[in-house]
C-alpha positions in Angstrom: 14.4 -13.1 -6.6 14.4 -10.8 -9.5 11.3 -8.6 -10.3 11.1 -5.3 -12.4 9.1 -2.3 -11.5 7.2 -0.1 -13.9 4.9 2.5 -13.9 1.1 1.7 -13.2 -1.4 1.9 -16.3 -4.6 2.1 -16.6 -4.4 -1.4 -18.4 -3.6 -2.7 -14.8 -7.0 -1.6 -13.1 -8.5 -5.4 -13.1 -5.2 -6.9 -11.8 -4.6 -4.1 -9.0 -8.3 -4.5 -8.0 -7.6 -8.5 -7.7 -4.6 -8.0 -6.1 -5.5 -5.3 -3.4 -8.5 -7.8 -2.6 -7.0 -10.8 -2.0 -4.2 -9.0 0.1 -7.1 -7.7 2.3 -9.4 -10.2 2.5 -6.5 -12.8 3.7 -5.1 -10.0 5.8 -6.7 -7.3 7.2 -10.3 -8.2 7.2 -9.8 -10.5 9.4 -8.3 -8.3 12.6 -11.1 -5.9 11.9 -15.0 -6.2 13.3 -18.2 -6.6 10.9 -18.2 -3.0 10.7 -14.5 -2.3 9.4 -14.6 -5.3 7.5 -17.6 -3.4 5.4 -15.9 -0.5 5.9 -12.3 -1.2 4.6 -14.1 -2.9 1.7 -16.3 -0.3 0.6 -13.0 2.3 1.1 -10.7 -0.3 -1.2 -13.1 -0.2 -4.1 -13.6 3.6 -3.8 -10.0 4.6 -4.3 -8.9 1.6 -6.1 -9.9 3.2 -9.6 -8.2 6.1 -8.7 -4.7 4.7 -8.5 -4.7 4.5 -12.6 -5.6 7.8 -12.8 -2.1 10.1 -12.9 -4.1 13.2 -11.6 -4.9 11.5 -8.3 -2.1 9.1 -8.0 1.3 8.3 -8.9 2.0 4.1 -9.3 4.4 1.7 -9.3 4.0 -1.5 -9.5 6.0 -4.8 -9.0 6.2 -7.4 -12.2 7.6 -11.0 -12.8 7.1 -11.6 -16.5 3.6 -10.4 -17.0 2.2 -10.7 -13.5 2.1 -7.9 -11.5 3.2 -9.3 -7.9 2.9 -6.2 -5.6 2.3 -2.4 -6.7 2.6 1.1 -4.0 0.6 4.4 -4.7 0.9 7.4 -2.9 -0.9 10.9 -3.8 -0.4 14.5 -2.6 3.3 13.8 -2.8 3.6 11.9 0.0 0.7 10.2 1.3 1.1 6.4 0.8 -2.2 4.8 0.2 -1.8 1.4 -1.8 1.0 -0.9 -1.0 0.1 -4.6 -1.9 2.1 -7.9 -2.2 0.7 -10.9 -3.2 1.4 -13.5 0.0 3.2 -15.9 -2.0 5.9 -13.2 -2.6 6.1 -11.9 1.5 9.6 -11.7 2.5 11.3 -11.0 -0.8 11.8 -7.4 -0.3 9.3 -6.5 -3.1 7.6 -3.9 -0.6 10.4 -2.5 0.9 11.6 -1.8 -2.6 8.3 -0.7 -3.8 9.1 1.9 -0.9 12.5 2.8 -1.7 11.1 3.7 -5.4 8.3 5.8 -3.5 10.9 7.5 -1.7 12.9 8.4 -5.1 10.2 9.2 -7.4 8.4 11.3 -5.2 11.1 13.2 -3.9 9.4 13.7 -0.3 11.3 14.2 2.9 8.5 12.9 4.5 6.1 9.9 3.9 2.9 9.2 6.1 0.6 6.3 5.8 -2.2 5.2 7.6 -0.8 1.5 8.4 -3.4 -1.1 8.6 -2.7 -3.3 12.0 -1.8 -6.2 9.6 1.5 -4.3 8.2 2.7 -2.6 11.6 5.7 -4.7 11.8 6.5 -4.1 7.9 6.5 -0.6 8.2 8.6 -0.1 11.6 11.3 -2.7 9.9 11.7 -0.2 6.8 11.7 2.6 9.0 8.3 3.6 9.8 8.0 5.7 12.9 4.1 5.4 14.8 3.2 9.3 15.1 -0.6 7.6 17.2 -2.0 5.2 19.1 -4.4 2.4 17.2 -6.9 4.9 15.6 -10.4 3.1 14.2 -12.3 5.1 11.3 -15.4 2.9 11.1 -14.2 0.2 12.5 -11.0 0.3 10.0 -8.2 0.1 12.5 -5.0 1.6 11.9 -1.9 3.8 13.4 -0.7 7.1 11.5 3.2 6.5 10.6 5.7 8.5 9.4 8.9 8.0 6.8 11.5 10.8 7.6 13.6 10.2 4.8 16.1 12.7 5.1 17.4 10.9 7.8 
């Protein structure tokens, strides 16, 4: 399947927003009690703006025509908070190359990521090591991972 990647604009806000709440709703609200799933929503439409801004965030996002189909953001360098796929598009490879333009762009040696329960397997089949047990922030549920990418 052929897709581009660009860099996230601001102009992409309302279709991140869309995207990033579908991807949860179908996904990880479910495995989460009525206190994540307030949580993890309330969380989602804190940072979400921030994605757009370049300051906070750096973006990338995944396109087929003019629909964006998946998009990654990561801040500090190497923290990876956003990384969305619409579910028609799962097993294509657009995350893991979302990942792999992370891992250029940014430069890091390391990535981290708190990885929702949902995307466990995704992340230990790109290389994703767990660095915790399940962890639970207000009832959001999720294990602290690690990308060493020099290796």
């Amino acid at each position: 399947m052929e897709f581009a990647l660009e860099k996230v604009t601001h102009r992409d806000l309302d279709s991140i927003l869309k995207l990033g709440e579908s991807a949860n709703e179908e996904h990880v609200v479910p495995l989460l009690d009525a206190e994540g799933q307030k949580a993890i929503r309330l969380a989602f439409m804190s940072d979400v703006e921030n994605v757009t801004n370049p300051e906070i965030y750096s973006a990338v996002k995944a396109i087929i025509g003019n629909e964006i189909i998946g998009y990654i953001a990561w801040r500090d360098g190497n923290y990876l908070g956003h990384l969305y796929v619409k579910t028609e598009y799962h097993g294509f490879g657009v995350a893991k190359r979302l990942v792999e333009e992370m891992k250029t762009i940014s430069g890091a040696k390391l990535i981290s990521v708190k990885a929702s329960i949902y995307a466990l397997g995704f992340y230990g089949k790109v290389g994703f090591k767990a660095m915790s047990e399940e962890l639970s922030i207000n009832g959001i549920r999720y294990v602290l991972m690690e990308l060493n990418v020099g290796l």
